[in-house]
C-alpha positions as CSV (number, residue, x, y, z in Angstrom):
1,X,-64.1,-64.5,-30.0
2,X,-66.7,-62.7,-27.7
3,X,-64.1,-63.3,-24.6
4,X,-61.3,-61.5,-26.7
5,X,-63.7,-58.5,-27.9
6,X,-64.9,-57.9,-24.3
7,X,-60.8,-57.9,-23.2
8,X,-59.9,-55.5,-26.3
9,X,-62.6,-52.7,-25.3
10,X,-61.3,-52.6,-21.6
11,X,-57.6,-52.7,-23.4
12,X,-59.1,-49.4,-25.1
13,X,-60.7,-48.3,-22.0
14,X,-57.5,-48.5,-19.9
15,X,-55.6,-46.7,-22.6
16,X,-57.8,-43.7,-22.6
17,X,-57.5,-43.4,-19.1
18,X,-53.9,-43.1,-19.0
19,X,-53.5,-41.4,-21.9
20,X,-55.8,-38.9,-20.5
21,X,-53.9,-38.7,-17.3
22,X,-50.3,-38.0,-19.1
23,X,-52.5,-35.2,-20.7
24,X,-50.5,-31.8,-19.7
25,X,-52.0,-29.8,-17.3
26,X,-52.5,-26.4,-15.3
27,X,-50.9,-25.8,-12.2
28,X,-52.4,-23.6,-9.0
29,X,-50.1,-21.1,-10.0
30,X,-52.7,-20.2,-12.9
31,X,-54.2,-18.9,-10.4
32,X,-52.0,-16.3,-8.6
33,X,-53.1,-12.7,-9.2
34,X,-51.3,-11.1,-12.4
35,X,-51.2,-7.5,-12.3
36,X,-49.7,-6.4,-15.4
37,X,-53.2,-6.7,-17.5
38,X,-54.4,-4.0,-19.9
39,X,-57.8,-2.3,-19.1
40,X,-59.0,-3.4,-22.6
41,X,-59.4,-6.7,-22.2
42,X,-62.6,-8.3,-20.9
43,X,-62.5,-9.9,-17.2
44,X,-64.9,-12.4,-15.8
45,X,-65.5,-12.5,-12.0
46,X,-66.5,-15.7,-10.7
47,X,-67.7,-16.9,-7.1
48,X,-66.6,-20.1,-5.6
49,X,-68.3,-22.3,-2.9
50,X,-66.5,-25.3,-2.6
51,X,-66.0,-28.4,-0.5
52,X,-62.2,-28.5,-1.2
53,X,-60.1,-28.1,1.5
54,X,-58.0,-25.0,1.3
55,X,-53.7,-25.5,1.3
56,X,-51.3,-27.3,0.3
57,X,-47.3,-28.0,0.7
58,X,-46.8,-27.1,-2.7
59,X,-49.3,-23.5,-2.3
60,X,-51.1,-22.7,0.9
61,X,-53.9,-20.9,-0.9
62,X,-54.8,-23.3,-3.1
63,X,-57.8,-26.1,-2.9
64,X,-57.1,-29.0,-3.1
65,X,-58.7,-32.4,-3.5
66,X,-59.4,-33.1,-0.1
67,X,-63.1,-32.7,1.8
68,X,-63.5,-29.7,3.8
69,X,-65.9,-30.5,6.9
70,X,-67.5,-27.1,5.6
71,X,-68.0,-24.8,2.9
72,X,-65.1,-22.8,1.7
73,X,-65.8,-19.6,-0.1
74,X,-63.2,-17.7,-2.5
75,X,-63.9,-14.7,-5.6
76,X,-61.4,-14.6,-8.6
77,X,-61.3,-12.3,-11.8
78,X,-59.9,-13.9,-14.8
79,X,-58.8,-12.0,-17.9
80,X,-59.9,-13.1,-21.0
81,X,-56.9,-12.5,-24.0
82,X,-57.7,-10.1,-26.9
83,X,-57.8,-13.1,-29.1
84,X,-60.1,-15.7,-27.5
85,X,-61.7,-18.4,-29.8
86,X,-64.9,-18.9,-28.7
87,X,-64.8,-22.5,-26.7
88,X,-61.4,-22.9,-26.1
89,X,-59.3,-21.7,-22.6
90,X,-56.2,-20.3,-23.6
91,X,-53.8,-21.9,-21.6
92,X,-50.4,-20.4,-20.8
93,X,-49.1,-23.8,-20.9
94,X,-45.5,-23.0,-18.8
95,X,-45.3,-20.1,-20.8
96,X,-45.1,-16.6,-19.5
97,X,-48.5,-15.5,-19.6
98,X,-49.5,-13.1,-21.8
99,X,-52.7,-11.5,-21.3
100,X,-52.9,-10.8,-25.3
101,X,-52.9,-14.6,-25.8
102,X,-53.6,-16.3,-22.3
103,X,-55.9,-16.6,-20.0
104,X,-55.1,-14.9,-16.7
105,X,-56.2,-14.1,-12.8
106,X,-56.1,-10.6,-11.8
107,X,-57.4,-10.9,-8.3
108,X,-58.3,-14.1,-5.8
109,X,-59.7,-13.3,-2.5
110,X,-60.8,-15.9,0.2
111,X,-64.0,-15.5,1.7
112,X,-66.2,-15.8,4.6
113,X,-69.6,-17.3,4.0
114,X,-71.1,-13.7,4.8
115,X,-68.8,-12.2,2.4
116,X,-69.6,-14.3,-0.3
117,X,-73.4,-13.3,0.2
118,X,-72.0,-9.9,0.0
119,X,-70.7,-10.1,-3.4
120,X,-73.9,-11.5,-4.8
121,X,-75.4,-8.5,-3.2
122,X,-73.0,-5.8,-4.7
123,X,-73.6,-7.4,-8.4
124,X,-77.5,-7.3,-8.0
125,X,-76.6,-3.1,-6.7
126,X,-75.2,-2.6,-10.0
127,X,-78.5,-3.4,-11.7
128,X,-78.6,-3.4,-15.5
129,X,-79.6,-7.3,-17.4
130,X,-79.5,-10.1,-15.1
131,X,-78.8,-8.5,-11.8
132,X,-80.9,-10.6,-9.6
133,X,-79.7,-13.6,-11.6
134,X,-77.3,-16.5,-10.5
135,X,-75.8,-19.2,-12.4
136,X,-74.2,-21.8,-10.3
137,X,-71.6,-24.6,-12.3
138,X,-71.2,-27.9,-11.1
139,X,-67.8,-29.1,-13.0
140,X,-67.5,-32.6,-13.7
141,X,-65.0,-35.7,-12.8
142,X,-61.6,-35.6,-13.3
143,X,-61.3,-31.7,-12.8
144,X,-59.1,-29.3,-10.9
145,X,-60.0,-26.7,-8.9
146,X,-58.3,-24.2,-11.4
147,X,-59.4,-26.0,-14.4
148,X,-62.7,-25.7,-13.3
149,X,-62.5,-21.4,-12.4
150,X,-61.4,-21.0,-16.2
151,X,-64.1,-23.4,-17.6
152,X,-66.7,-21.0,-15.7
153,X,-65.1,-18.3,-17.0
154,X,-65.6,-19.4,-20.7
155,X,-69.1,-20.1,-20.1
156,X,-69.8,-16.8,-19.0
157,X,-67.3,-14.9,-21.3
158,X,-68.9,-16.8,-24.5
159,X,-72.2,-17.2,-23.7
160,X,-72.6,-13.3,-22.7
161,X,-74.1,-13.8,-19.0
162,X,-74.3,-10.7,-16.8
163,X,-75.5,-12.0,-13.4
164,X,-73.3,-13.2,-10.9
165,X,-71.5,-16.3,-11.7
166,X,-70.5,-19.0,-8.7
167,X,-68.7,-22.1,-9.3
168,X,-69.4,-24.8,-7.0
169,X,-66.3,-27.1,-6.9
170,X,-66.3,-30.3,-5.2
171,X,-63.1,-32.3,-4.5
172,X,-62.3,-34.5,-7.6
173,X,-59.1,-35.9,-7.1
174,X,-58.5,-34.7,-11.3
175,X,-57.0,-37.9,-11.9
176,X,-58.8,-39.8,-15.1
177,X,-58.0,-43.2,-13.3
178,X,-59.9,-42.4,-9.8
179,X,-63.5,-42.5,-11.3
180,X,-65.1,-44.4,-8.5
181,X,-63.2,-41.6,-5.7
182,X,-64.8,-38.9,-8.0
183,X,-68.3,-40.2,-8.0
184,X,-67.9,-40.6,-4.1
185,X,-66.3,-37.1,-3.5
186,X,-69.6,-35.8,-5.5
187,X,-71.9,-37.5,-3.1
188,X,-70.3,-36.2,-0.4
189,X,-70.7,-33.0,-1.2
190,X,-74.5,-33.2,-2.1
191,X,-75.4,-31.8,1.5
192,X,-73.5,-28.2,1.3
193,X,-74.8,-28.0,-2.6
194,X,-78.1,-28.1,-1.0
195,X,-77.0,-25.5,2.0
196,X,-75.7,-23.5,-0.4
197,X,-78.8,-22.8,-2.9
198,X,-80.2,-22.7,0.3
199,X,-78.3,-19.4,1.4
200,X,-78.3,-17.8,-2.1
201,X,-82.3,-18.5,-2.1
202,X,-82.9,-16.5,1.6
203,X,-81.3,-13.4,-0.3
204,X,-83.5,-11.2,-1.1
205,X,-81.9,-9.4,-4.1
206,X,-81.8,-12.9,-5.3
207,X,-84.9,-13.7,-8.2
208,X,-83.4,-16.4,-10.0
209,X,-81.1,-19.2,-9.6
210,X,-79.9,-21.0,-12.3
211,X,-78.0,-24.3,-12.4
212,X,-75.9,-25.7,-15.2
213,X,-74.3,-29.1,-14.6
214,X,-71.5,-30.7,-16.6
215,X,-70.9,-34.9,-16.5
216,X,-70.5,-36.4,-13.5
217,X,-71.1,-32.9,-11.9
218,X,-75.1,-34.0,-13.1
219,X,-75.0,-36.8,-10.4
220,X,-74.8,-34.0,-7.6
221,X,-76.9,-31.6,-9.1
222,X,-79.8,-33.5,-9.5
223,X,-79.5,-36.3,-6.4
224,X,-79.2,-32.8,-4.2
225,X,-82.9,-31.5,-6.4
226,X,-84.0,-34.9,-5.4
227,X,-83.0,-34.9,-1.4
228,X,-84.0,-31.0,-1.6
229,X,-87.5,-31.9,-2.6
230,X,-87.6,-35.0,0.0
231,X,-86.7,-32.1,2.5
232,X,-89.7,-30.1,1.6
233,X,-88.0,-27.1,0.2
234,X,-87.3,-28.4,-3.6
235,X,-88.6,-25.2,-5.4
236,X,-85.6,-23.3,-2.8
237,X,-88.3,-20.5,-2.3
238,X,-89.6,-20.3,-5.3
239,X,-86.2,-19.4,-7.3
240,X,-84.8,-22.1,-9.4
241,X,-85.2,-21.0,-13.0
242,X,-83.6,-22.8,-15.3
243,X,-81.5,-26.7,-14.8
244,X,-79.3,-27.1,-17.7
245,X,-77.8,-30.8,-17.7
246,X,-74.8,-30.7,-19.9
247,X,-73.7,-34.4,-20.7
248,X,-75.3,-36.0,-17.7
249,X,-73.1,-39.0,-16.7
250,X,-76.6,-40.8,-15.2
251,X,-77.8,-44.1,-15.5
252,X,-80.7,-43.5,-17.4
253,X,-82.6,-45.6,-15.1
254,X,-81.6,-43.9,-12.1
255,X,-82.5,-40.6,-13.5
256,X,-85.7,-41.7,-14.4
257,X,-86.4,-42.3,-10.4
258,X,-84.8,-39.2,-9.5
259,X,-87.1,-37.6,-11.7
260,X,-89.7,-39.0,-10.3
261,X,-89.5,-37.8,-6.7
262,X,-88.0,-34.4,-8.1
263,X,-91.3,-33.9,-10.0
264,X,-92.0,-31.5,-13.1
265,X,-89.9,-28.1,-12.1
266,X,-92.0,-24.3,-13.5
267,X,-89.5,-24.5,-16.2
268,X,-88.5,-27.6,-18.4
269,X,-85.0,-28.9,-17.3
270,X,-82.8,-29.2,-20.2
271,X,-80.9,-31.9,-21.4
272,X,-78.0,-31.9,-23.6
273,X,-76.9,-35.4,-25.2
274,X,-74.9,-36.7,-27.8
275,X,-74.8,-40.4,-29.7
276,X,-71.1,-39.6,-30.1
277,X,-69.9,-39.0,-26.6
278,X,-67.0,-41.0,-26.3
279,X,-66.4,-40.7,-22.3
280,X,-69.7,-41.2,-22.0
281,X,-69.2,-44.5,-24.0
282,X,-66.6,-45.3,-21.5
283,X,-68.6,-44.7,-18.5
284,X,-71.4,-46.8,-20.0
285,X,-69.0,-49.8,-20.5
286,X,-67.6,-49.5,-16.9
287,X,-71.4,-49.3,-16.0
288,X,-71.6,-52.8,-17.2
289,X,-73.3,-51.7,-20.0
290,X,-76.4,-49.7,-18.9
291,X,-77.1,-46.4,-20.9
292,X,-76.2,-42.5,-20.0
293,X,-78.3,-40.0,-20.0
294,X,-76.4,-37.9,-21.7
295,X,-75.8,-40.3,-24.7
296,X,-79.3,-40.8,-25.8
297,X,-81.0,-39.7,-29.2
298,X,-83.7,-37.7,-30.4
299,X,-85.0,-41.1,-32.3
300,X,-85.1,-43.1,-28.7
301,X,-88.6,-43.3,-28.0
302,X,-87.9,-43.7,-24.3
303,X,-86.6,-39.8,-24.4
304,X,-90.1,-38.6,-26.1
305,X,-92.2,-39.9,-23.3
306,X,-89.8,-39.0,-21.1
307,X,-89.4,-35.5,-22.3
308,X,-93.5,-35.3,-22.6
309,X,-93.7,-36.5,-18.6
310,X,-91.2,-35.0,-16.6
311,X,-91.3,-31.7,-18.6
312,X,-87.8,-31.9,-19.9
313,X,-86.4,-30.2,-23.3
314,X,-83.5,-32.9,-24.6
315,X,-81.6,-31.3,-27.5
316,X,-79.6,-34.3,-29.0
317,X,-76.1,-32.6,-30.4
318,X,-74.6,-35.5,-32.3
319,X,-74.4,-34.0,-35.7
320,X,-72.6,-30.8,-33.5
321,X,-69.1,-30.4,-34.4
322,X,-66.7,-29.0,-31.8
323,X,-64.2,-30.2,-32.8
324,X,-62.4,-31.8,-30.1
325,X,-61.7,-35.9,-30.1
326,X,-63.8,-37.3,-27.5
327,X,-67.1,-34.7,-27.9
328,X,-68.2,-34.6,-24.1
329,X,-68.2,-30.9,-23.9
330,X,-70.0,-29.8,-26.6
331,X,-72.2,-27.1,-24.8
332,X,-68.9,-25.3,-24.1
333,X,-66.8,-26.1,-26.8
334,X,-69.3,-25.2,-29.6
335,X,-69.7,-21.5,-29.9
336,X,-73.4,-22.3,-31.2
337,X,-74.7,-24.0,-28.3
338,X,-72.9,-22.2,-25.8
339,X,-74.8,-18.8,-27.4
340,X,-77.6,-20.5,-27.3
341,X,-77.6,-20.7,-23.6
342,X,-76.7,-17.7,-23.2
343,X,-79.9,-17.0,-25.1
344,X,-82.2,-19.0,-23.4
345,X,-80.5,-17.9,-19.6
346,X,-81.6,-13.9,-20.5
347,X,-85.0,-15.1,-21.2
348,X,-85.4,-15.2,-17.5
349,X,-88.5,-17.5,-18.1
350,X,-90.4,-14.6,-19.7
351,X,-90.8,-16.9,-23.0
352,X,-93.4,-20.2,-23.3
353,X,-91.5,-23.1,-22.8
354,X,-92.2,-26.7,-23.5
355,X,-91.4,-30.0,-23.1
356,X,-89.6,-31.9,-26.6
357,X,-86.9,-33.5,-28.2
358,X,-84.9,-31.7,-30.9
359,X,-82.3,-32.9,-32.9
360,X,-79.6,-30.1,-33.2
361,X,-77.3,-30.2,-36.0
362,X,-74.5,-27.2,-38.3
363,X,-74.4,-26.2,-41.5
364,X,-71.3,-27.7,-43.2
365,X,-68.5,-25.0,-43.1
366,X,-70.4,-23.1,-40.5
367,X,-70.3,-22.8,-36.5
368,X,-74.3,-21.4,-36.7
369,X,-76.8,-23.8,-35.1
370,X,-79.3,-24.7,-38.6
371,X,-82.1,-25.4,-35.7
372,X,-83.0,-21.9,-34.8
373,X,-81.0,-21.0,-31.5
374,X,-84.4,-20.1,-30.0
375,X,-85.1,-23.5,-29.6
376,X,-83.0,-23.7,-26.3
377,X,-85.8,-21.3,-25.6
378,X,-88.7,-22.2,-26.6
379,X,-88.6,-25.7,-28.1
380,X,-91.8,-26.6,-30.4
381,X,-91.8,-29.7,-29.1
382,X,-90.3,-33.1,-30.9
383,X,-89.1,-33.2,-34.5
């Protein structure tokens, strides 16, 4: 009986993975420039560093899954449509896109590593909120390059950040089956994450760089925090503000020793979980069984002390409803929590923060956050 329960989860693991890799999905050409959009709508623009490699057979300009030997730099504007639901990327989905209804590029340039610099320069020029300010996303496994541009777009469309936006894509194959080749082609790429905040943190118009980290995207993020403090420049000049780790696909015990060489950051890192995280689930079975970061609870002891001695704010979002099936993007996909760190990004650490767990949870028929959204800035501690 236990032999045949053990064989009927991986049955159900093997069948998410391939159902999840028959899912429809975007195309580089999403991202060729589309000039017929209206003034009115609103348009995101969004750097790219990347460890992709750039052309392909199919489309010379696009990157693709292999690993570049250097960084590759590119800046995109994407449209957002008139009527965009909060949390949700309106695909055209082989449709003719309509910038009413779809999301949609307007401009992609390729850059030079100078030029890229530039553009953070000629946002921080423009002054007005969160000038000097930099969010950098790390996408997760099993994402395209494309799929990840819109997903940053989203984030900054729906959670109502000004600064200058930069996407760091590494080269996930976007397959759900290649896990192991995803986890590798992040580690690869832990050495130009690190040159990168490097760059961004010798600019001078630059005051703050945040990062926020989704998945397996957490397993760069933070083993390049850890190698960057080994290095002797972990507080990269005194700018990292805050470290949002969305879903962290971690081995909780791995984390813990990362944490420990990374050390308490000025600002408490925050962690967003959720008991109901079903890839999570997934990634814990294929893990043989050892918990994720991003899957623990506000009642796990473990995550009080932890909070309390690495100086970390865990907000635990089971009782969040996003409504999609498998509830691993729930900072995104909720329009609650993704205000919410919008909030706590244009606090630029002028607000008391401390460490705590808080468990986050709606009102029934409502999208609002009943734990006050300031708590994503200035969390009272555990509850």
């Amino acid at each position: 009986m236990k032999v045949s329960r053990v064989w009927w989860r991986v049955g159900a693991a093997i069948a998410l993975i391939q159902l999840a890799a028959c899912a429809s999905r975007p195309g580089s050409e999403v991202l060729e420039p589309f000039l017929a959009v209206p003034s009115s709508t609103n348009k995101v623009r969004v750097l790219v560093a990347t460890t992709r490699e750039r052309g392909s057979q199919e489309d010379p300009n696009a990157f693709t899954a292999h690993r570049a030997k250097q960084l590759n730099y590119a800046a995109l504007t994407v449209s957002i449509p008139t009527h965009h639901v909060p949390g949700e990327i309106e695909w055209p989905n082989g449709s003719t896109p309509n910038p009413a209804d779809h999301f949609v590029t307007t401009q992609r340039d390729f850059l030079s590593g100078p030029e890229f610099q530039e553009q953070i320069r000629i946002r921080a020029r423009q002054g007005g909120p969160e000038a000097n300010s930099v969010l950098v996303f790390v996408h997760g496994y099993n994402t395209l390059y494309e799929e990840a541009v819109y997903w940053l777009a989203q984030i900054v469309n729906d959670s109502g950040y000004s600064g200058t936006a930069v996407l760091f894509s590494w080269p996930s194959m976007g397959k759900a089956p290649l896990y192991v080749a995803d986890r590798e082609a992040s580690t690869y790429s832990r050495d130009y994450f690190e040159q990168m905040l490097l760059e961004v943190a010798g600019m001078p118009e630059v005051h703050e760089i945040n990062i926020l980290a989704h998945s397996m995207g957490n397993w760069l993020a933070v083993e390049t925090l850890r190698q960057a403090k080994m290095n002797g420049h972990g507080d990269f000049k005194g700018k990292i503000g805050d470290v949002i780790l969305a879903s962290p696909d971690l081995d909780v015990n791995v984390f813990r020793t990362q944490l420990d060489v990374i050390g308490r950051l000025p600002r408490p890192i925050l962690v967003l979980t959720a008991g109901d995280d079903k890839a999570l689930a997934l990634s814990t079975m294929l893990a043989g069984g050892v918990d994720r970061a991003g899957r623990v609870t506000a009642d796990d002891a473990r995550v009080i002390a932890a909070a309390e001695k690495y100086n970390l704010q865990v907000i635990d979002l089971t009782a969040v409803d996003d409504g999609k099936g498998n509830h691993h993007s729930k900072y995104s996909h909720s329009e609650a929590v993704i205000g919410a760190i919008g909030g706590r990004l244009k606090n630029d650490g002028n607000q008391p923060t401390q460490p705590g767990v808080v468990a986050a949870f709606t009102n029934v028929g409502s999208s609002l956050l009943k734990v006050p959204a300031t708590v994503l800035g200035t969390a009272g501690g555990s509850q």
